[in-house]
C-alpha positions in Angstrom: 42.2 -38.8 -4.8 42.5 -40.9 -7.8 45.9 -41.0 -9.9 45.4 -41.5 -13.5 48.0 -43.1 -15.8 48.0 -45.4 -19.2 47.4 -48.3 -16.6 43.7 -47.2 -15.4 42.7 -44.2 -17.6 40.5 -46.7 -20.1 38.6 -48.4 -16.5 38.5 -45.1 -14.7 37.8 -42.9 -17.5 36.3 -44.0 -20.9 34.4 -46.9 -19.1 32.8 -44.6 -16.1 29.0 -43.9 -15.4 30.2 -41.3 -13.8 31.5 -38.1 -15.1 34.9 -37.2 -14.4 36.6 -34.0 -13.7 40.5 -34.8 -14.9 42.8 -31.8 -12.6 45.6 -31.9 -15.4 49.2 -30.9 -13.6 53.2 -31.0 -13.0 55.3 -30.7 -10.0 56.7 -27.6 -11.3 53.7 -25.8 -11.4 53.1 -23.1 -8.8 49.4 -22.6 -10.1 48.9 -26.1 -10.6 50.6 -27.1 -6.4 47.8 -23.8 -5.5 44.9 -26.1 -7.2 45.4 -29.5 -5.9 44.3 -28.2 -1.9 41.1 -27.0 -4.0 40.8 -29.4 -6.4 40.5 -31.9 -3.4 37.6 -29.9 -1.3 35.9 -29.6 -4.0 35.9 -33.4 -4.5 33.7 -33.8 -0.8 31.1 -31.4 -2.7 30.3 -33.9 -5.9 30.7 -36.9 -3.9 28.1 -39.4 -6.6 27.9 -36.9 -8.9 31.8 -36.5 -10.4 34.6 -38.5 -9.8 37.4 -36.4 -9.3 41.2 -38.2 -11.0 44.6 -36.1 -10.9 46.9 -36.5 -13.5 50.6 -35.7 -14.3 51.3 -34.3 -17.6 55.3 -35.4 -16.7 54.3 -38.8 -16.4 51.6 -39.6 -19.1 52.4 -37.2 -21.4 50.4 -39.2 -24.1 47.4 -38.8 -22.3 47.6 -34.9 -21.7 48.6 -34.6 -25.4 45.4 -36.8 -26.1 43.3 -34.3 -24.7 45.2 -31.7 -26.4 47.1 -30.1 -23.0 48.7 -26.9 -23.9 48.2 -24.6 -20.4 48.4 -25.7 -17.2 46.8 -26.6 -14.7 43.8 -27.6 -17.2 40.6 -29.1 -15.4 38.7 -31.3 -18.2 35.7 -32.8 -17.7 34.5 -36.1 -19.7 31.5 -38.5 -19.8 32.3 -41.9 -21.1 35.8 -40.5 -22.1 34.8 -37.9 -24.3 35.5 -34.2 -23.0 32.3 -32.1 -22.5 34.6 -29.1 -21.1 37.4 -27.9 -19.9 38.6 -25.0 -17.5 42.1 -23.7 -17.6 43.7 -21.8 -15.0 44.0 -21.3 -11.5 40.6 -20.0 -9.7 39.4 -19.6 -5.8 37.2 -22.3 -4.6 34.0 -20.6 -5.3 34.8 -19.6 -8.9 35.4 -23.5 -9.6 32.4 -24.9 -8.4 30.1 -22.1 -10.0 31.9 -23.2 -13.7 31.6 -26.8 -12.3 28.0 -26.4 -11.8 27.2 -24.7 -14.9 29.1 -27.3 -16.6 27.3 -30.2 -14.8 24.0 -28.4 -15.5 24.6 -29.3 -19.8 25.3 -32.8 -19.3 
């Protein structure tokens, strides 16, 4: 799973091909600790299609207030660094990829 901070966000993010679903989180976050098991099967599903980053709203706030971060855990999607959505909240594996998927299906 790929960690975002200040450091790779411009490479990883802004300069990708590839869109990017950015799982937006903290440590202290029960809903956010229930996502990450999801977050990470549903990363085997888009393999090519989405690159899936994590990133801790503790340690880059700047970027989470970038993207304008007010609930957590917040799943934003981007293409070239620009957010075409977002999904906020926690949701069972099958909700997420069918709001995934309808999200994928406008870009």
């Amino acid at each position: 799973m790929l960690e975002l901070n200040a450091e790779n966000f411009e490479t990883e993010v802004t300069n990708s091909e590839t869109p990017v679903i950015i799982d937006f989180w903290a440590s202290w976050c029960a809903p956010c600790q229930m996502m990450g098991p999801i977050f990470e099967e549903l990363s085997k599903d888009y393999t090519g299609k989405l690159k899936f980053a994590k990133l801790s709203t503790e340690e880059s706030p700047d970027l989470a207030s970038r993207f304008n971060i007010t609930g957590i855990p917040c799943l934003v999607i981007t293409k070239q660094g620009k957010e075409i959505d977002r999904i906020v909240g926690f949701a069972p594996k099958e909700t997420m990829k069918e709001k995934i998927d309808v999200i994928l299906s406008k870009i």
